[in-house]
C-alpha positions, 0 to 999 in steps of 0.5 A: 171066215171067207168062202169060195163063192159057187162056180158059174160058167163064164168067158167075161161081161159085155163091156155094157153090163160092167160100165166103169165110169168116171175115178174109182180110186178113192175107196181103194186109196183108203183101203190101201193106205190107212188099212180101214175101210167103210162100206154100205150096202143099201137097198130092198130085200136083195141087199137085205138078204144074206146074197151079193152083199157078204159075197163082195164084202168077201171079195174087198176083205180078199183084195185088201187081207190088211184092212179093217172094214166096217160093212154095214147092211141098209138094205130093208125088204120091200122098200124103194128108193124114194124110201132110200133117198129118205132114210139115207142119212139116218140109215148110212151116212150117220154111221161115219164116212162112208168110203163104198156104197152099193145101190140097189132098186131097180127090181123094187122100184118096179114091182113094188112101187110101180115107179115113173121114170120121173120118181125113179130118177127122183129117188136115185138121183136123191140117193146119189146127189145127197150122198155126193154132197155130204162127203164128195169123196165117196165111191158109188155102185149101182146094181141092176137085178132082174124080175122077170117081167124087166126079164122079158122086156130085155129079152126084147132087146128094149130097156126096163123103166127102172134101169133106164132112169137109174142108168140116167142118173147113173151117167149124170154123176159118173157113177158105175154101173153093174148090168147084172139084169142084161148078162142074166138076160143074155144068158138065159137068151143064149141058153147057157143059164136058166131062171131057175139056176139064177134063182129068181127075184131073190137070186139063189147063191149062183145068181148073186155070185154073177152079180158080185163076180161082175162087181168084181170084175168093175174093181179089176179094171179100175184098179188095174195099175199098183196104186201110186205111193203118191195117190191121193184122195180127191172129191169127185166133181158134182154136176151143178144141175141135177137131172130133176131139180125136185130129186130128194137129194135134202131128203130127211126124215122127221120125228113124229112126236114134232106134229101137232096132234088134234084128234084122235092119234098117238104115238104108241108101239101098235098091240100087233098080237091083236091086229090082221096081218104079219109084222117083220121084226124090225118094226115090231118095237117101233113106236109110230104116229098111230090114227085109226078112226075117221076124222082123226087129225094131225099137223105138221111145220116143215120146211122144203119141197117135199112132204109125205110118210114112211109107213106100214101099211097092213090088212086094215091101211086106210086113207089119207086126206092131206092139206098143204098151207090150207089148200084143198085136200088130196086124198093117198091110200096107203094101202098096197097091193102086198098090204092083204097079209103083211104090215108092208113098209112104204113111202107115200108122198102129199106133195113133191112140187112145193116152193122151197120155204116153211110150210104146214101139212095137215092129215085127216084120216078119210071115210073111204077105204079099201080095206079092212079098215082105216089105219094109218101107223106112221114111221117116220114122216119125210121131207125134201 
C-alpha cells in the first residue's frame, strides 16, 4: 500500500543539489511500454533501512500505477563502495536487467571507511563503469547524504572529499546527481531545518523524504515531455578512459574454497555464541575462510589488478601478512575503529597496482595485533 510521504516546507532545489545529467529516457521507456521494470538500490545502511528507498519505490509505482516493478534492496550497513563495486555483480546485476539503479556512499565512504579521493573515485567509478559495461542501457543515480562532520565543511562553503570524488565520476559518465547533503546544508544554514528534524546519519522519515522528493523532482525534468510513441531505448555512450584506470570496474568476487589452504584455516560457519562481539543476521549462517592462530597460511591464483578480502572484522580481528608473486610481505589489520563490539563487515585490499595478468597472493596471519586476538573470517576474497 502506498503512503503519503511526511511534509516538509519547501519552495524547490538549487538547480546544483538536483543535477540531471546526460538522457534519463531509458528507464522510463521500459517502464512505459512493456509495464515491468527493475530497480536497485545499493549502498550502506541508509539504503538498507527502511528510509528513501520504499520512498522512491512509491513514488515510480505512483508514476507508473501499470507497471510491475521488481525493487530490489543491495544496500548492506556499514559497507563502502570499494565493497560495492565488489559485490556489484553478485549482488545487482545477476539479479536480471537492471533498468534503475540508485547509488549510495558518500557518508560510508567517510566515516567508515575513512576513504582518499583516490579510493573513493576507485570505488564509484568501479560501481559506474562495471554497471555501464554490463547492460549500456542502464540509468544510474547518485545520492549524496550527510553526517555532520561533511555538514560542518558544506556549511563552510568547500566540498566533503567524498562528494567531490563522487561528483567526478558523476561528470565523467553523465551520470545525475542528488545534492541531498548541500539542501540539508542550506537548510540548516537558512534555519528553515534543524539535524534534529532531519534525523541525523541515519535520516528520520522527514530527512529521507528531502532526499526522495529531490529524486523525484530529477524524474520531472527528465520526464517532462510525453514519451514519443516512437521513444526507443539506446545505450549510453562510455567514456573510453576511465577517470583512474585501476577503478574496480572488473571488480568480482571470488570463492574461498578455490584458495589453497596450508596451515591452520578452514572454511566453516564461525561458533558465533562463543565468540566477543555482536554478529548482523545476514553473516550469522555464512560459511567463511576461518584463520585464527599466528602463522596460519593460505594461497591463492587470480587473475587482474586488484586482490584483497571482504570480511568481518570483530573484538578478536588480527592481521595479515600478504605476499604477492613471492614479494615481500605487507602487513593490513583488519581491525576497525567500530571492531570493539561488532563483527563489522569490510573491504580490505593487498594490493590494487599489479600488472593485469595471473598472479598468486599468499596470507599468513601475523604475531601482532591490536586486538583481542588474531582472527581473520574471510567472506569473500575480490579482485579486479
Amino acid at each position: 500500500m502506498l503512503v503519503a510521504l511526511p511534509l516538509i516546507a519547501c519552495s524547490g532545489f538549487a538547480a546544483d543539489h538536483v543535477a540531471f545529467r546526460g538522457d534519463f529516457q531509458n528507464a522510463r521507456i521500459k517502464f512505459e511500454q512493456s509495464k515491468t521494470g527493475n530497480v536497485a538500490f545499493i549502498g550502506g545502511s541508509i539504503t538498507e533501512m527502511d528510509g528513501y528507498r520504499p520512498m522512491v519505490c512509491e513514488i515510480l509505482q505512483r508514476r507508473f500505477p501499470a507497471t510491475k516493478f521488481n525493487f530490489i534492496n543491495a544496500g548492506i550497513s556499514s559497507t563502502c563502495s570499494t565493497t560495492g563495486a565488489f559485490r556489484l555483480q553478485s549482488d545487482v546485476l545477476d539479479r536480471g536487467d537492471i533498468d534503475l539503479l540508485f547509488i549510495e556512499f558518500a557518508v560510508n565512504d567517510d566515516q567508515d571507511a575513512h576513504h582518499s579521493k583516490a579510493a573513493c573515485i576507485r570505488g564509484m567509478e568501479g560501481l559506474v563503469r562495471h554497471a555501464r559495461i554490463a547492460n549500456p542501457n542502464i540509468d544510474l543515480v547518485i545520492t549524496f547524504f550527510v553526517n555532520e562532520s561533511m555538514l560542518a565543511t558544506l556549511q563552510k562553503s568547500e566540498t566533503p572529499l567524498t562528494i567531490a570524488a563522487h561528483t567526478a565520476v558523476a561528470e565523467h559518465y553523465d551520470v545525475s546527481t542528488i545534492g541531498l547533503a548541500s539542501e540539508v546544508a542550506d537548510r540548516i544554514t537558512d534555519g528553515t531545518l534543524t539535524w534534529k528534524q532531519y534525523g541525523g546519519v541515519h535520516p528520520a522519515p522527514a530527512g529521507n523524504a528531502i532526499a526522495a522528493t529531490m529524486i523525484d523532482e530529477l524524474m520531472s525534468e527528465a520526464w517532462s515531455e510525453p514519451l514519443a510513441k516512437s521513444a526507443a531505448i539506446k545505450p549510453h555512450p562510455l567514456p573510453e578512459s576511465p577517470l583512474n584506470p585501476t577503478s574496480y570496474w572488473r571488480g568480482r568476487f571470488i570463492d574461498p574454497a578455490t584458495s589453497k589452504i596450508h596451515d591452520g584455516w578452514s572454511i566453516s560457519v564461525p561458533d558465533w555464541l562463543s565468540l566477543p562481539g555482536s554478529t548482523r543476521e545476514r553473516f550469522r549462517k555464512l560459511p567463511m575462510l576461518c584463520g585464527e592462530q599466528p602463522g596460519d597460511t593460505v594461497s591463492l591464483s587470480f587473475a587482474g589488478t586488484a586482490i584483497g578480502a571482504y570480511v568481518v572484522a570483530g573484538p578478536d580481528a588480527g592481521m595479515i601478512e600478504a605476499s604477492v608473486d613471492g614479494g615481500p610481505f605487507e602487513v593490513v589489520d583488519l581491525y576497525h575503529q567500530y571492531s570493539k563490539g561488532l563483527h563489522y563487515p569490510r573491504t580490505v585490499m593487498f594490493a590494487t597496482d599489479l600488472e593485469a595478468a595471473e598472479h598468486t597472493i599468499e596470507l599468513k596471519i601475523a604475531d601482532k595485533t591490536r586486538s583481542k586476538g588474531n582472527a581473520a573470517r574471510i567472506i569473500q576474497f575480490v579482485a579486479n
